[in-house]
VMD Tcl script that builds the backbone (N, CA, C; Angstrom):
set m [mol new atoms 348]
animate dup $m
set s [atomselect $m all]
$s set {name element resname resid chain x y z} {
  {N N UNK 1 A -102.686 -124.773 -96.862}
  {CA C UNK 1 A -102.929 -126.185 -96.876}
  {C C UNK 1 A -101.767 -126.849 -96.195}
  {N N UNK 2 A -102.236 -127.712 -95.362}
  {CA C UNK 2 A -101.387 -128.826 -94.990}
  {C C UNK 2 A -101.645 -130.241 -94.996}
  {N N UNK 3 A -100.493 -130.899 -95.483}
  {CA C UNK 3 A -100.449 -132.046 -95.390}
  {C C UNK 3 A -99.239 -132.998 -95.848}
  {N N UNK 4 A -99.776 -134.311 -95.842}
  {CA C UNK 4 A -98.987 -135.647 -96.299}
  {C C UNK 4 A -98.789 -136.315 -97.657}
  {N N UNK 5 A -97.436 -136.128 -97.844}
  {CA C UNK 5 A -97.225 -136.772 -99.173}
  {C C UNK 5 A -97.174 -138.427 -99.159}
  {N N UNK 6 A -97.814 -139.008 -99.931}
  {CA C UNK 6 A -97.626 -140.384 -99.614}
  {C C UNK 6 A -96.738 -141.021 -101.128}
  {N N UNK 7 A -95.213 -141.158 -100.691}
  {CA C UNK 7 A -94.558 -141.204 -102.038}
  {C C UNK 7 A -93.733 -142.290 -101.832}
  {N N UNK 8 A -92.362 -142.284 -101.739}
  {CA C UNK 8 A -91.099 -143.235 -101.568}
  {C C UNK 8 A -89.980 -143.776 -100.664}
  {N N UNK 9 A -89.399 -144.373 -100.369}
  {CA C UNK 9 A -88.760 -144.034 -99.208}
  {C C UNK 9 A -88.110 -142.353 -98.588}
  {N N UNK 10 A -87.793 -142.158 -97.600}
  {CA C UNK 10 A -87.189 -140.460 -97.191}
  {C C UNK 10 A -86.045 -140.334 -98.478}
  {N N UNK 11 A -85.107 -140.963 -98.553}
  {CA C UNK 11 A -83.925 -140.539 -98.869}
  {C C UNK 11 A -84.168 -140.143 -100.432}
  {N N UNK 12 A -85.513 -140.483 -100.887}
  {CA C UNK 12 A -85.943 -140.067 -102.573}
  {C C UNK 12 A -86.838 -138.637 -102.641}
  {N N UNK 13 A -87.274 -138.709 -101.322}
  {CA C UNK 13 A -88.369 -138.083 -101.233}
  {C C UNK 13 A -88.180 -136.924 -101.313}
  {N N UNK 14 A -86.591 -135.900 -101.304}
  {CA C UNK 14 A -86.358 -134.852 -101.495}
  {C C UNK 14 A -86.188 -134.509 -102.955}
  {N N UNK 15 A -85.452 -135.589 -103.852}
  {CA C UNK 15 A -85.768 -135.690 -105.657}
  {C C UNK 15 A -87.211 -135.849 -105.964}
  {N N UNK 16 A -88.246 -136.108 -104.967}
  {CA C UNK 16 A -89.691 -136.399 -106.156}
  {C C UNK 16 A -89.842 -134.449 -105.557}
  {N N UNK 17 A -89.855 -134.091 -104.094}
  {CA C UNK 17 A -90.732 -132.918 -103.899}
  {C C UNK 17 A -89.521 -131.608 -104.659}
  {N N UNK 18 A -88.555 -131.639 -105.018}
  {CA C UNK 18 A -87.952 -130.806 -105.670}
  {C C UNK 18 A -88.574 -130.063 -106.692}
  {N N UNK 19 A -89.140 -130.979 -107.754}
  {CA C UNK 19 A -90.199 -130.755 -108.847}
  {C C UNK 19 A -91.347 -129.638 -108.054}
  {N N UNK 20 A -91.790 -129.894 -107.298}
  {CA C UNK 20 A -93.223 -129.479 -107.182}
  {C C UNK 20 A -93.061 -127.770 -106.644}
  {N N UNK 21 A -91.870 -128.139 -105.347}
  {CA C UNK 21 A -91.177 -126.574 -105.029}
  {C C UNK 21 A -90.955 -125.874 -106.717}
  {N N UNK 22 A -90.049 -126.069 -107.366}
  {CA C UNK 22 A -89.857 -125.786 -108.124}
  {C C UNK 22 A -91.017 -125.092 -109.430}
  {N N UNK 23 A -92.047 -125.469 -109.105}
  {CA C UNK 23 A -93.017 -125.454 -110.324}
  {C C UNK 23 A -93.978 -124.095 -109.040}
  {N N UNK 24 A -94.114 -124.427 -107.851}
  {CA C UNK 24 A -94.932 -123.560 -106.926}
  {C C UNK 24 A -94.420 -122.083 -107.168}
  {N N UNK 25 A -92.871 -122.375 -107.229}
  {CA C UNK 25 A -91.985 -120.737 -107.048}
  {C C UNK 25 A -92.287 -120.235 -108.284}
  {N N UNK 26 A -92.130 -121.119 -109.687}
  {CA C UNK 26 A -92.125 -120.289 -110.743}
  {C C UNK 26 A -93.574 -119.843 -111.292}
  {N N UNK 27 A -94.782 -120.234 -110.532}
  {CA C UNK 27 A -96.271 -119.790 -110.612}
  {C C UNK 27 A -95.917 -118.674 -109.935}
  {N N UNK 28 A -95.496 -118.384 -109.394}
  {CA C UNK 28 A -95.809 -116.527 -108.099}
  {C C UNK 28 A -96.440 -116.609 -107.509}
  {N N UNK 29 A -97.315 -118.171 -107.433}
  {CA C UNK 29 A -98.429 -118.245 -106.300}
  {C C UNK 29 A -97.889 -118.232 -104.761}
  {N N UNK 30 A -98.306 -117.952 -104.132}
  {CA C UNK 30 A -97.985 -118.195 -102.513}
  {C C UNK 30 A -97.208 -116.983 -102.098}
  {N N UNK 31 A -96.524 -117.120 -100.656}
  {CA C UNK 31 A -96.375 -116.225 -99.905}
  {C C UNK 31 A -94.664 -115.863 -100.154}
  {N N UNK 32 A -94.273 -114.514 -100.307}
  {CA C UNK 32 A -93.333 -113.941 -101.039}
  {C C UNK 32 A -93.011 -113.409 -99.914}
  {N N UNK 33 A -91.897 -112.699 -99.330}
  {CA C UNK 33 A -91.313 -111.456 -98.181}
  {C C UNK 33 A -90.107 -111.274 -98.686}
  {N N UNK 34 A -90.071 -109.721 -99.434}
  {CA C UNK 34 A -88.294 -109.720 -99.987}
  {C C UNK 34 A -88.001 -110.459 -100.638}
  {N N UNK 35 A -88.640 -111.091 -101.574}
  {CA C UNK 35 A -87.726 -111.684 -102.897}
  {C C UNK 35 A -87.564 -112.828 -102.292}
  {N N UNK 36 A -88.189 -113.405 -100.959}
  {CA C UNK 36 A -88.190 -114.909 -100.617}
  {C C UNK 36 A -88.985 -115.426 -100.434}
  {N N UNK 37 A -89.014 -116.905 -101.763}
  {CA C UNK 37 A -90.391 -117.254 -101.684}
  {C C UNK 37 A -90.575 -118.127 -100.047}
  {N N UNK 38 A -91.879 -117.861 -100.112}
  {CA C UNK 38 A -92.084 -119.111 -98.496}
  {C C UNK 38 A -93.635 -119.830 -98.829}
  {N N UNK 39 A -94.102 -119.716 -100.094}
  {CA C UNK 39 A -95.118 -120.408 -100.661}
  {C C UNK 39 A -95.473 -122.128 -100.220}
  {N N UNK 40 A -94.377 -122.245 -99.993}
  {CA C UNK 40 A -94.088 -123.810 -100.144}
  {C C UNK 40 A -93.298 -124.515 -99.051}
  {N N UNK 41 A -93.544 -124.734 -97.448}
  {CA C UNK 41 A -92.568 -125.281 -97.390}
  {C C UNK 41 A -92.637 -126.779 -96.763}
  {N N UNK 42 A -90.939 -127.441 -96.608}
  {CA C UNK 42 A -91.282 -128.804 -97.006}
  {C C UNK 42 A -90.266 -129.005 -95.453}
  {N N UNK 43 A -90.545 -130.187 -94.890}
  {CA C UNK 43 A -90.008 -130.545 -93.718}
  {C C UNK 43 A -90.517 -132.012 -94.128}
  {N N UNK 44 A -89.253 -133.169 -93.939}
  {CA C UNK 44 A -89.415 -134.288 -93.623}
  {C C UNK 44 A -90.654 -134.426 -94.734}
  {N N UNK 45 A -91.611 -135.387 -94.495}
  {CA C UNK 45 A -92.739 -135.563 -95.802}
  {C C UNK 45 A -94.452 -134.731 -95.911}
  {N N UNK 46 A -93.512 -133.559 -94.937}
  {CA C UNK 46 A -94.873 -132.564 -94.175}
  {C C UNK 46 A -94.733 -131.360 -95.502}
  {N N UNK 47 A -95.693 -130.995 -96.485}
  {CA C UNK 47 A -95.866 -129.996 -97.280}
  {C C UNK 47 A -96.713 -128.732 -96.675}
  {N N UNK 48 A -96.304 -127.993 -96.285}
  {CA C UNK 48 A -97.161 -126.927 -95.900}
  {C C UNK 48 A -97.476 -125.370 -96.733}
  {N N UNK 49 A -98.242 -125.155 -97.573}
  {CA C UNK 49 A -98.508 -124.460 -98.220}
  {C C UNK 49 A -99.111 -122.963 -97.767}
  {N N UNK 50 A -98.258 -121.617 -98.036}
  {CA C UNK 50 A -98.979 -120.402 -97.898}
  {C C UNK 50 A -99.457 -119.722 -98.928}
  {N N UNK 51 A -100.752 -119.230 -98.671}
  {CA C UNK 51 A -101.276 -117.937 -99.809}
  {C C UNK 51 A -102.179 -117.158 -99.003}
  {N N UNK 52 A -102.192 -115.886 -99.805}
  {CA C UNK 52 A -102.978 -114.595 -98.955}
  {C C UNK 52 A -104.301 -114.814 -99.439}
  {N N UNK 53 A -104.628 -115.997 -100.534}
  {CA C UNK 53 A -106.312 -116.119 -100.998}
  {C C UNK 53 A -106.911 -117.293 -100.878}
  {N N UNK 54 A -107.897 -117.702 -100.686}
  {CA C UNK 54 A -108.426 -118.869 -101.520}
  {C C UNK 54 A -108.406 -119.118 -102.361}
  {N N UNK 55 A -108.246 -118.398 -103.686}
  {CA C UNK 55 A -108.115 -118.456 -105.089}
  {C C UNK 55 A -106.577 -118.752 -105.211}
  {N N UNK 56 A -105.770 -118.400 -105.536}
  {CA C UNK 56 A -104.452 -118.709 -105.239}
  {C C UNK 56 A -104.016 -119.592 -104.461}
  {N N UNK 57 A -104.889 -120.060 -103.058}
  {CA C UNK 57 A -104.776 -121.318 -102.479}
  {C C UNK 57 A -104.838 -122.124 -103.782}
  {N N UNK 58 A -106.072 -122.321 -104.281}
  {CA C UNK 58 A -106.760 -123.500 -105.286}
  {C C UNK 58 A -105.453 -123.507 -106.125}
  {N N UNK 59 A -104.760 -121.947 -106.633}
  {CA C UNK 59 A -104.395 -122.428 -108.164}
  {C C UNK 59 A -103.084 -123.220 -107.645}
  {N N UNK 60 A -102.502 -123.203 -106.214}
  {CA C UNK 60 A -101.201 -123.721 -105.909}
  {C C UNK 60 A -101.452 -125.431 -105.674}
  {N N UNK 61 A -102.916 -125.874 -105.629}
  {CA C UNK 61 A -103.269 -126.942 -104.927}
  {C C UNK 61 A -103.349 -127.802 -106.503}
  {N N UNK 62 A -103.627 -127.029 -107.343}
  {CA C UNK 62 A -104.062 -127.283 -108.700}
  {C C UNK 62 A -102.802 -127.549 -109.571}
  {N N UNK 63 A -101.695 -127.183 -109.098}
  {CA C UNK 63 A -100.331 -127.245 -109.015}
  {C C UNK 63 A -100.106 -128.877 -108.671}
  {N N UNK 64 A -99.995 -128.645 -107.361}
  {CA C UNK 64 A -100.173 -130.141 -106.859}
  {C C UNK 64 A -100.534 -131.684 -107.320}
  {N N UNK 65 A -101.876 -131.130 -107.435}
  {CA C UNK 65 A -102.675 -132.248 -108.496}
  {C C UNK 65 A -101.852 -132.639 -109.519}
  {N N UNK 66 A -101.462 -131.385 -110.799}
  {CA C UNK 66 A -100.597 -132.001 -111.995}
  {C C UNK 66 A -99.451 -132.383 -111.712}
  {N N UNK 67 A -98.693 -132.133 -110.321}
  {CA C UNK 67 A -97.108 -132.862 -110.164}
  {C C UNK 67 A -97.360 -134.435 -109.618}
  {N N UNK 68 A -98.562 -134.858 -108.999}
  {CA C UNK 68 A -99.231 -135.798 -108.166}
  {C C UNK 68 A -99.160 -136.701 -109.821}
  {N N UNK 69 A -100.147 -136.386 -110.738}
  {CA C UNK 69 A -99.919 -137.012 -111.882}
  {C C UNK 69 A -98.829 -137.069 -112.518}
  {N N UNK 70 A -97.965 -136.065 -112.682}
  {CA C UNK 70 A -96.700 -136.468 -113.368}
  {C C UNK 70 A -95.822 -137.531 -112.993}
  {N N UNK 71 A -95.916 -137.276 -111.890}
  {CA C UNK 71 A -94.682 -137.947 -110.726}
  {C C UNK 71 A -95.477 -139.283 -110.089}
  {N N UNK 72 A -96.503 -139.563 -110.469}
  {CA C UNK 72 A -97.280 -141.082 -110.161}
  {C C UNK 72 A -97.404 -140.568 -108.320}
  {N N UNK 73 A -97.331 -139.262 -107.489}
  {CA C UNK 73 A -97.389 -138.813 -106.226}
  {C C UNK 73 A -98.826 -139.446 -105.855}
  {N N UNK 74 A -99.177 -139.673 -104.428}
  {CA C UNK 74 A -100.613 -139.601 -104.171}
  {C C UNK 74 A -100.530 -138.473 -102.960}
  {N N UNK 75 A -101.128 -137.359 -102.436}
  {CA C UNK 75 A -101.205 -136.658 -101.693}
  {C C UNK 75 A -102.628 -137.215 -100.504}
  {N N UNK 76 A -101.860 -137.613 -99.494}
  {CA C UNK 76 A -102.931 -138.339 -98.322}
  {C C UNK 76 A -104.073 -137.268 -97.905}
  {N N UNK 77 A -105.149 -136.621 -98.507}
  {CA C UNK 77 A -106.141 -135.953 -98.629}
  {C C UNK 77 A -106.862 -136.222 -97.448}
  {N N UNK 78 A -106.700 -137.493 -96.203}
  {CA C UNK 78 A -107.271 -137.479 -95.426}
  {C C UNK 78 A -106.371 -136.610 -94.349}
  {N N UNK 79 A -105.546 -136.541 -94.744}
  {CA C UNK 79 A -104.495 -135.778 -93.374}
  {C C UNK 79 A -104.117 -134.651 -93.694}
  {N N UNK 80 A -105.146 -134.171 -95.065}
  {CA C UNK 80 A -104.539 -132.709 -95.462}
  {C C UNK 80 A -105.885 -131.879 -95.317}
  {N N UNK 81 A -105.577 -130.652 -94.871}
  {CA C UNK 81 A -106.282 -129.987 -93.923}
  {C C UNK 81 A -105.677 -128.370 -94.972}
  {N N UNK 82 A -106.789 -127.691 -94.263}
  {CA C UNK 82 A -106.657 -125.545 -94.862}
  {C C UNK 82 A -106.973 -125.410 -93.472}
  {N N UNK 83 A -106.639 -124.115 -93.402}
  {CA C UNK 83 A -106.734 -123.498 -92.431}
  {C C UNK 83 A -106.512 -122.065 -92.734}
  {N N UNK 84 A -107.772 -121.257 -92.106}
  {CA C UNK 84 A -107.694 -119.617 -92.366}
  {C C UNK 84 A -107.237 -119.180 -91.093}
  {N N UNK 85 A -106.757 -118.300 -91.666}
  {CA C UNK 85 A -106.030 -117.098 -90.550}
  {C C UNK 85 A -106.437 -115.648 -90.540}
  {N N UNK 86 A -106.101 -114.973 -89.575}
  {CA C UNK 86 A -106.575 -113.317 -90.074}
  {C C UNK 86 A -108.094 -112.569 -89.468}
  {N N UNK 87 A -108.776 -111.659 -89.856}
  {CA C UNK 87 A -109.690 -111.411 -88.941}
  {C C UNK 87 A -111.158 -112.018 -90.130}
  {N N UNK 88 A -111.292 -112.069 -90.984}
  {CA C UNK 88 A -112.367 -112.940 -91.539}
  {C C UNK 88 A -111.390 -114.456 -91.887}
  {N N UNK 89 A -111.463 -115.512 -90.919}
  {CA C UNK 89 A -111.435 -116.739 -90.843}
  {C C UNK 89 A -112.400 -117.517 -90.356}
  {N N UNK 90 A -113.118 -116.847 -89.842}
  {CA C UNK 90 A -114.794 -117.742 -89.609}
  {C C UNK 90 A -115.174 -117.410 -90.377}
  {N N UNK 91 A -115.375 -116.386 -91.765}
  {CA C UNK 91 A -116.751 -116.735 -92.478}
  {C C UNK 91 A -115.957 -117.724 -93.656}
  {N N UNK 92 A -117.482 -117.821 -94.184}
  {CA C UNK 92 A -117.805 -119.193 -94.924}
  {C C UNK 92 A -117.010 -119.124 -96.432}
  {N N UNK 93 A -116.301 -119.699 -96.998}
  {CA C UNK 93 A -115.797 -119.445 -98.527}
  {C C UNK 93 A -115.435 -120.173 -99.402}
  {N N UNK 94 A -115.129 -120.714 -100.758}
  {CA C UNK 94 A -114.916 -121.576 -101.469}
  {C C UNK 94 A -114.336 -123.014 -100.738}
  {N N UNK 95 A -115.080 -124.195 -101.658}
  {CA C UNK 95 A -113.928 -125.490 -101.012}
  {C C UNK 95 A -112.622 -125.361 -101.833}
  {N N UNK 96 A -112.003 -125.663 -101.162}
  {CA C UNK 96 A -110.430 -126.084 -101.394}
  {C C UNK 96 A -110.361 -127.474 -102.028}
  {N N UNK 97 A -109.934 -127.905 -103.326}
  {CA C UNK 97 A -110.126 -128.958 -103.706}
  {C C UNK 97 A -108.727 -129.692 -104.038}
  {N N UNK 98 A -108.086 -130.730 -103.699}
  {CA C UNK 98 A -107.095 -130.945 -103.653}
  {C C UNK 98 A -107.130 -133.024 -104.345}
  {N N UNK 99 A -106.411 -132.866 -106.217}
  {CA C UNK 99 A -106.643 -134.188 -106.225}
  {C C UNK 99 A -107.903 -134.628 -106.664}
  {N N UNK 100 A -109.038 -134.131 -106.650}
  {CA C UNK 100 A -110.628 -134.041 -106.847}
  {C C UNK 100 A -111.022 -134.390 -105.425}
  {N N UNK 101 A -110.525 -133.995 -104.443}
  {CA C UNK 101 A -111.239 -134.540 -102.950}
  {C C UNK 101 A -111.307 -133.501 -102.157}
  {N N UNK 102 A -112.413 -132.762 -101.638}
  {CA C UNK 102 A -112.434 -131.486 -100.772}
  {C C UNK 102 A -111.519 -131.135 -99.363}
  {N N UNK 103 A -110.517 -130.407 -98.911}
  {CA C UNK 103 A -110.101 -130.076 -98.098}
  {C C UNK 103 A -111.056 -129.995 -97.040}
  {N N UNK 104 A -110.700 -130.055 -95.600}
  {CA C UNK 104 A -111.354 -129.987 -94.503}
  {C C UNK 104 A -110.532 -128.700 -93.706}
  {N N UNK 105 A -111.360 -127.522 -93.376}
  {CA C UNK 105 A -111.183 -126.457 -93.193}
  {C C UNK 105 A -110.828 -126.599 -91.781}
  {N N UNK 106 A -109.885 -126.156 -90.878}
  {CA C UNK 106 A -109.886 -126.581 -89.400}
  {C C UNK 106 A -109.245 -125.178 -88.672}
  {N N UNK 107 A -109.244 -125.100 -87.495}
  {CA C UNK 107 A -109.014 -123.780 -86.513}
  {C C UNK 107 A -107.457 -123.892 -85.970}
  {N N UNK 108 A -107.056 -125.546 -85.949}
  {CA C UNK 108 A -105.614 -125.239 -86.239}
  {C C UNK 108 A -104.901 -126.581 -86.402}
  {N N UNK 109 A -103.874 -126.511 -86.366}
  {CA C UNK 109 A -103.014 -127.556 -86.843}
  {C C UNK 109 A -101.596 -128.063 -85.952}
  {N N UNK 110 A -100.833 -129.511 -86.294}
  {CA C UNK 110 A -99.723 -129.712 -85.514}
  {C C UNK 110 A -99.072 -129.680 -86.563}
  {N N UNK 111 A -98.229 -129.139 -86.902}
  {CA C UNK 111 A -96.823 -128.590 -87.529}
  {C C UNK 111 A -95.405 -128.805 -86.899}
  {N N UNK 112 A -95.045 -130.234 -87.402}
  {CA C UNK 112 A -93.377 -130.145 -86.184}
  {C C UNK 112 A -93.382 -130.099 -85.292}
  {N N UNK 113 A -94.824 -131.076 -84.365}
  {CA C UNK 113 A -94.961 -131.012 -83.297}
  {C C UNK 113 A -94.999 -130.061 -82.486}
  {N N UNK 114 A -95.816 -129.039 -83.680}
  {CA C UNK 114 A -96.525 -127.143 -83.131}
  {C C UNK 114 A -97.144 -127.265 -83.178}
  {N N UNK 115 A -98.283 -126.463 -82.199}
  {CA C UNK 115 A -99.984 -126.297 -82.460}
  {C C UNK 115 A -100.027 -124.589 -82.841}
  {N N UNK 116 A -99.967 -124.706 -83.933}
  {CA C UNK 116 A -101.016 -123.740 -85.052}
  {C C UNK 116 A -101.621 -122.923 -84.782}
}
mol reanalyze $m
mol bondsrecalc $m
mol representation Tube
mol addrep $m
């Protein structure tokens, strides 16, 4: 999953997303290499999320949702996007639900002014 946090000015914005890193690493959800998590990462107010499932996508997104409520967060669901990778990424598979609002599945993405 990728997307936009819609929260506080920049200079806070590393104290609200601290929480959420924090809560992603201690689930085990997401993407691990050597004892380093990379589940989660955060650039400027860009959240970009890895997992090897859809299921584990959901439970990290589901994550999200309860820090979104704790923290009064709104996550901009129109600018947040999934994206599969790998050799079954065209077929068809669970929605991604983020917030109660369905993810939009896409072929790729701009990342830091990268194309995906």
């Amino acid at each position: 999953m990728y997307g936009r946090v819609v929260a506080c000015p920049q200079h806070f914005f590393a104290i609200y997303i601290d929480d959420l890193i924090t809560r992603l690493k201690a689930s085990k959800f997401g993407c691990c290499s050597n004892g380093v998590y990379y589940g989660c990462l955060v650039y400027a107010d860009d959240v970009l999320l890895l997992s090897h499932s859809v299921q584990v996508m959901q439970n990290m997104l589901n994550i999200c949702g309860s820090y979104a409520g704790d923290f009064d967060v709104q996550f901009n669901c129109v600018k947040s996007v999934a994206m599969r990778i790998g050799s079954r990424h065209n077929y068809v598979c669970a929605e991604l639900i983020l917030c109660g609002r369905p993810l939009t599945y896409v072929s790729s993405i701009i990342y830091i002014y990268h194309i995906c």
